[in-house]
C-alpha positions in Angstrom: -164.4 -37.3 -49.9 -161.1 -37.4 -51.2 -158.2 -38.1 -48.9 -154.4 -36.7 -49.5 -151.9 -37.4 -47.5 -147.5 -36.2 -48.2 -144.6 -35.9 -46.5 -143.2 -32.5 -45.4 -141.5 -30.3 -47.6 -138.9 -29.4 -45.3 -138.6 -33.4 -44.1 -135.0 -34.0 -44.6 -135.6 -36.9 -46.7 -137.5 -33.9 -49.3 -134.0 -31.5 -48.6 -132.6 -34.5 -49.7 -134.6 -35.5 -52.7 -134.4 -31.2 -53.3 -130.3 -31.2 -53.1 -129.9 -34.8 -55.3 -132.6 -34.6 -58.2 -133.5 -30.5 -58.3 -136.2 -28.6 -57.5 -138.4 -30.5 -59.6 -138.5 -32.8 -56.5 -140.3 -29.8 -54.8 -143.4 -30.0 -56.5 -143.1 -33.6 -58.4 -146.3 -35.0 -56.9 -147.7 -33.2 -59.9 -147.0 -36.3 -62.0 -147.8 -38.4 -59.3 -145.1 -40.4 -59.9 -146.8 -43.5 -57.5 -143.0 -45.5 -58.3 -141.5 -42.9 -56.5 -143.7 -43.1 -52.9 -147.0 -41.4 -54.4 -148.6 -37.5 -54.2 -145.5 -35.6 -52.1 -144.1 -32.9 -51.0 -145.8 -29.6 -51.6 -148.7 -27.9 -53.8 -146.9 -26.6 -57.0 -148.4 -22.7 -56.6 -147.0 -21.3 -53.2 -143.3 -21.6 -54.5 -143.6 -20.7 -57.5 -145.8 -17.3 -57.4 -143.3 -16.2 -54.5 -140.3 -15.9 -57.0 -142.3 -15.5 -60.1 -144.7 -12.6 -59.1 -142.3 -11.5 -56.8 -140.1 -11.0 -59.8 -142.9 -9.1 -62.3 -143.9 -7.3 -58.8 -140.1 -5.5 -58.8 -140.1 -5.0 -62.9 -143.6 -3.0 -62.9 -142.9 -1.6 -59.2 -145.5 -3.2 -57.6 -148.7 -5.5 -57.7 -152.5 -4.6 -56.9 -155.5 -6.8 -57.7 -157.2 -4.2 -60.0 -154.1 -4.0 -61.8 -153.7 -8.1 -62.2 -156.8 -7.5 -63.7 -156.4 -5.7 -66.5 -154.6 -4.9 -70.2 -151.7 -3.4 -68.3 -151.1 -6.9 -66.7 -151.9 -8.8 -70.0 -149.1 -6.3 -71.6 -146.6 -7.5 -68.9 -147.2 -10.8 -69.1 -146.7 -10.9 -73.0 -143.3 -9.0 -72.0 -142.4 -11.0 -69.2 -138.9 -12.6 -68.9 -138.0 -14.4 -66.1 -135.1 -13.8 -64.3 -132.2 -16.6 -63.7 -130.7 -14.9 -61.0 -131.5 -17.2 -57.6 -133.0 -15.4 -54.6 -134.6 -16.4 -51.2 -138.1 -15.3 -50.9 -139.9 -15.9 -47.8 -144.0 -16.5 -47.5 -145.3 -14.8 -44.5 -147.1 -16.7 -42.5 -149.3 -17.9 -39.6 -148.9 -21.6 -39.5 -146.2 -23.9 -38.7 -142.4 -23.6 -38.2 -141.0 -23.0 -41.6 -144.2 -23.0 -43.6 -143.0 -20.4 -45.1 -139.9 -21.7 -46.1 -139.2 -22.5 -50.1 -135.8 -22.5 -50.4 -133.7 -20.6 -52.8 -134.1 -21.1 -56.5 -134.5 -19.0 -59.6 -137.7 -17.3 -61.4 -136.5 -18.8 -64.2 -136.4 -22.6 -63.1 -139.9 -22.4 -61.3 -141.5 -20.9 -64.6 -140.0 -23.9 -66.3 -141.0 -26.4 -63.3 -145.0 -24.8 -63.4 -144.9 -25.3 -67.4 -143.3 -28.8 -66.7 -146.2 -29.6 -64.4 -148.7 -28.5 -66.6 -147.6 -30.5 -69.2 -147.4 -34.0 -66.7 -151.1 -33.2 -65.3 -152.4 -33.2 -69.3 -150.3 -36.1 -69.9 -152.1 -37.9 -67.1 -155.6 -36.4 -67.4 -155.6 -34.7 -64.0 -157.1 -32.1 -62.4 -155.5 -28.1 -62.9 -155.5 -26.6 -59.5 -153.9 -24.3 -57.7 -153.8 -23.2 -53.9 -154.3 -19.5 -53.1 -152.6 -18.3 -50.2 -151.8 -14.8 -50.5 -154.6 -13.2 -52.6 -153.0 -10.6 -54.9 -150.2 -12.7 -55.2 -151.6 -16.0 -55.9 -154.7 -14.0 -57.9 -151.7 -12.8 -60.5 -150.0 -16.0 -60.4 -152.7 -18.0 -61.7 -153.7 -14.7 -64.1 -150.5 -14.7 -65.6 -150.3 -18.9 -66.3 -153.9 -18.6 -67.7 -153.2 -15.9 -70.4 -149.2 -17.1 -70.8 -148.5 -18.8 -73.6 -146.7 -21.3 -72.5 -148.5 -22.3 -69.8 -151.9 -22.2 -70.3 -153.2 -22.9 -67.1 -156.9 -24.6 -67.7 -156.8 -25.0 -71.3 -158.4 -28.5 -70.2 -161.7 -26.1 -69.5 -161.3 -26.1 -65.9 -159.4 -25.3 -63.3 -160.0 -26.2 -59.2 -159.1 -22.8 -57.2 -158.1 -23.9 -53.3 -159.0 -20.6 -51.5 -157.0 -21.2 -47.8 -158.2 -18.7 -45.9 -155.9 -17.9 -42.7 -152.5 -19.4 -43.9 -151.0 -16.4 -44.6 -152.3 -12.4 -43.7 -152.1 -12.0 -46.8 -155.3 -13.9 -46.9 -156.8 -14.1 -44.0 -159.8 -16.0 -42.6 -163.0 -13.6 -43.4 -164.6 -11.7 -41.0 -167.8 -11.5 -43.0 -169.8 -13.5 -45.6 -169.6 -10.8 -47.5 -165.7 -11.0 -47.3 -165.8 -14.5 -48.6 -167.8 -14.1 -50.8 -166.1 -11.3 -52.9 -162.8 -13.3 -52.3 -164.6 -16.3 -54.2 -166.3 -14.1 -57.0 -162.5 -12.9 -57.4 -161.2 -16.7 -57.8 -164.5 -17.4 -60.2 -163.7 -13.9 -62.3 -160.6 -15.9 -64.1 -163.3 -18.4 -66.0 -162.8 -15.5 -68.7 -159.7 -14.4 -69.9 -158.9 -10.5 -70.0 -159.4 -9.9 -73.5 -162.2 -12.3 -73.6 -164.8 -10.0 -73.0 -167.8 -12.1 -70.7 -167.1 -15.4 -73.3 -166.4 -18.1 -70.9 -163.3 -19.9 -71.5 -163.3 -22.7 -68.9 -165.1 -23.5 -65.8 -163.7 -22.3 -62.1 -164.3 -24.9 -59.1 -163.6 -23.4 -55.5 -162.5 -25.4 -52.7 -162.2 -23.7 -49.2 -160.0 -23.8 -46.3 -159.9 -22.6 -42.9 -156.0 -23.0 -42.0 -156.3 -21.5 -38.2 -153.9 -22.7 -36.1 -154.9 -22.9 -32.6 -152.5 -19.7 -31.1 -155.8 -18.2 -33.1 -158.3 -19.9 -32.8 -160.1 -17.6 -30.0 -159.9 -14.1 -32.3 -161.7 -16.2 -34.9 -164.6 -17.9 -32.5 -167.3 -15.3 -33.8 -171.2 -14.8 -34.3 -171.9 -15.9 -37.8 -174.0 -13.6 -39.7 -175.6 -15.7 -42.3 -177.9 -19.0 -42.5 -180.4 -20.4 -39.6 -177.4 -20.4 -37.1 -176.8 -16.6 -37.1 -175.5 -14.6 -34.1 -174.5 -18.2 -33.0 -170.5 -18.4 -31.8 -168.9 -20.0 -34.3 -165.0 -21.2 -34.9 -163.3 -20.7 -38.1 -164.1 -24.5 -39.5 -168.0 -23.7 -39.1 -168.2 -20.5 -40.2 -166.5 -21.6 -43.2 -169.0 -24.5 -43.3 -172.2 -22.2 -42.9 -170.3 -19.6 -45.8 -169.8 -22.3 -48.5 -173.5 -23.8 -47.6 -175.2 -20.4 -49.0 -177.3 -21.0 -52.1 -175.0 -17.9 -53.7 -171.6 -19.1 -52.7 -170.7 -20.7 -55.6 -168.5 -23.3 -53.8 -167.8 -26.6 -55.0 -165.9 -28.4 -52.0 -165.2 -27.6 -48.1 -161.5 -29.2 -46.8 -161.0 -29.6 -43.8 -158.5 -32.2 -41.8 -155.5 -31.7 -39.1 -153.1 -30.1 -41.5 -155.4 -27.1 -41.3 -157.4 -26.7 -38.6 -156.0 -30.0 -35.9 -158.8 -28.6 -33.3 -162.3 -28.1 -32.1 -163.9 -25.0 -30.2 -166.9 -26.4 -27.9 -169.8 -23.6 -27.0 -168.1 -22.4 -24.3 -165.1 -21.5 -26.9 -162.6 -23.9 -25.4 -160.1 -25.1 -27.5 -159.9 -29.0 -27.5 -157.4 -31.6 -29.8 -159.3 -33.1 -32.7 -159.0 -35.8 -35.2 -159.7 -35.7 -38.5 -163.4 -37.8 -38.4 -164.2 -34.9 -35.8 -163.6 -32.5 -38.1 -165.6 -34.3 -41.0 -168.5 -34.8 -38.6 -168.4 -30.9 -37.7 -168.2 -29.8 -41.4 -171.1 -32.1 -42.5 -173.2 -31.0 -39.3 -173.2 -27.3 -41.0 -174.1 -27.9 -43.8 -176.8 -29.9 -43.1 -177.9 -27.7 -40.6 -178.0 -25.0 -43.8 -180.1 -27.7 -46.1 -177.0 -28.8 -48.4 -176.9 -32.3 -49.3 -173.9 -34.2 -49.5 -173.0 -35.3 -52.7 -172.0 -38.9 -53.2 -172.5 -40.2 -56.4 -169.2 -40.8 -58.3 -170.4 -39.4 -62.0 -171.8 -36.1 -60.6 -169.0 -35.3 -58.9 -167.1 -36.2 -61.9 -169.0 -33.7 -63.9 -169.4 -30.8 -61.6 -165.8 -30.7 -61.0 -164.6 -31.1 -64.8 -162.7 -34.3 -64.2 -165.0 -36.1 -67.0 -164.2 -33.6 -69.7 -160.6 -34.2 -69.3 -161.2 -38.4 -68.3 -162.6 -38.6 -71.5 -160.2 -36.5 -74.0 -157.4 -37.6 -72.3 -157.7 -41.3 -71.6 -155.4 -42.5 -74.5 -152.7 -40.3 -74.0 -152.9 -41.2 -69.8 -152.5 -44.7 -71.2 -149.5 -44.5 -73.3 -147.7 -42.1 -71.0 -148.7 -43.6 -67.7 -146.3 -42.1 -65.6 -146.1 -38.4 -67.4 -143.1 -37.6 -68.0 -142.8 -33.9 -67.6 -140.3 -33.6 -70.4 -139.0 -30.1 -70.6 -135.2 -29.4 -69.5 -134.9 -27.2 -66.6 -132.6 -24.7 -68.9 -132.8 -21.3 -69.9 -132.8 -22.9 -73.5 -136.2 -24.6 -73.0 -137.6 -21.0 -73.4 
């Protein structure tokens, strides 16, 4: 289990922080800067694929998924230039008052933020992941800071994709196994880079979330249609359960706590407050219930979800640079 925990991003001690230091504050739990209160604030990907695909989406008229997967895309990449003009670019949502809400910055200064991240999480030796929320969007995002170079997303040899289904409708809680599973195959497709041909170039973990809020958690209670349990009535948090317990799902870890799902749906699909052991208790009841252990030992974990390869190469410089600086100016220079 691994617990997180943050303040909100639109707290107005982080509008604060945001207005004082820049929008590095946004996303600077990505050095984990532990002086400074610890992990805050917001996961680094949201913001910054809303102004930086947003951006490529109105220089090459538009974005599909088969097109983010292909030599067009690479070509565009290679030619990107990010723009420094500052725009407001909302998320569309179906979560919590002002989920959606970013604030106004620059494509310019959140492609220098991501590769300023980058840079602080290979400094300290942690993990590269991402959270999808809006599939084509957050599918090209990652694409594009995979194959740019100056990024290079997962150049450590892994990367942890956060699939959370239902935060947005732009990716929205499946109504099939099926559904998730070509979703995850999607996510697992960028362990090879687009010129790569099929040589692996670094290994994909998948963590899944069911971010339902209650207002819909009734048009989700549904007969699952896979595993010992099927036909059964299921909400969201179990179905995801059931989905990721499938010997062909190809997922690492299930979240689940009251950020995403802060409920439980009884047989009778009644809608009940929950705390986070509940939902814990409800996860683990799945996927035992579909013959999937869970996994405890500290070293396997470590291995299956690539945090040993980069423990190991990256000890000494975590060491001398304990705090990872991120190091690049936030200028158009730094280009």
């Amino acid at each position: 289990m691994i617990i997180s925990f943050g303040a909100s991003r639109n707290g107005c001690e982080v509008q604060d922080a945001i207005r004082t230091y820049g929008e590095w504050e946004r996303v600077s739990q990505c050095a984990i800067p532990l002086h400074l209160g610890g992990a805050h604030y917001v996961t680094i990907q949201a913001a910054i694929e809303l102004q930086i695909v947003c951006d490529l989406e109105r220089k090459i008229n538009g974005m599909s998924l088969e097109f983010s997967c292909g030599e067009s895309f690479l070509a565009a990449v290679y030619d990107y230039t990010p723009s420094s003009t500052r725009r407001t670019v909302p998320l569309q949502i179906n979560s919590t008052d002002k989920g959606g809400d970013y604030g106004e910055t620059s494509p310019l200064v959140q492609f220098l933020i991501y590769r300023n991240a980058l840079k602080a999480r290979r400094q300290l030796g942690l993990l590269h992941e991402v959270e999808w929320v809006q599939l084509v969007r957050s599918y090209a995002m990652t694409r594009l800071a995979v194959e740019h170079p100056l990024m290079r997303l997962g150049d450590s040899g892994q990367i942890n994709i956060i699939l959370l289904f239902g935060f947005s409708p732009r990716l929205p809680f499946p109504d099939s196994y099926d559904e998730f599973l070509r979703i995850v195959k999607v996510a697992k497709s960028l362990e090879c880079d687009i010129s790569g041909g099929r040589i692996r170039r670094r290994k994909i973990t998948i963590t899944v979330g069911a971010a339902v809020m209650p207002q819909d958690a009734e048009k989700n209670y549904k007969p699952v249609d896979v595993g010992p349990k099927k036909g059964a009535p299921m909400c969201a948090l179990r179905r995801l359960a059931t989905y990721a317990a499938q010997p062909g799902s190809e997922v690492d870890v299930v979240r689940a706590g009251m950020e995403d799902t802060p409920y439980v749906v009884n047989e009778h699909g009644c809608v009940t407050i929950a705390d986070n052991y509940q939902l814990m208790q409800m996860v683990i009841e799945e996927l035992r219930a579909n013959g999937v252990a869970i996994e405890t030992d500290h070293e396997s974990i470590s291995q299956r979800m690539g945090i040993a390869k980069i423990r190991d190469a990256l000890l000494g410089e975590q060491r001398q640079r304990p705090l990872g600086e991120f190091g690049f100016p936030l200028t158009e220079v730094a280009l």
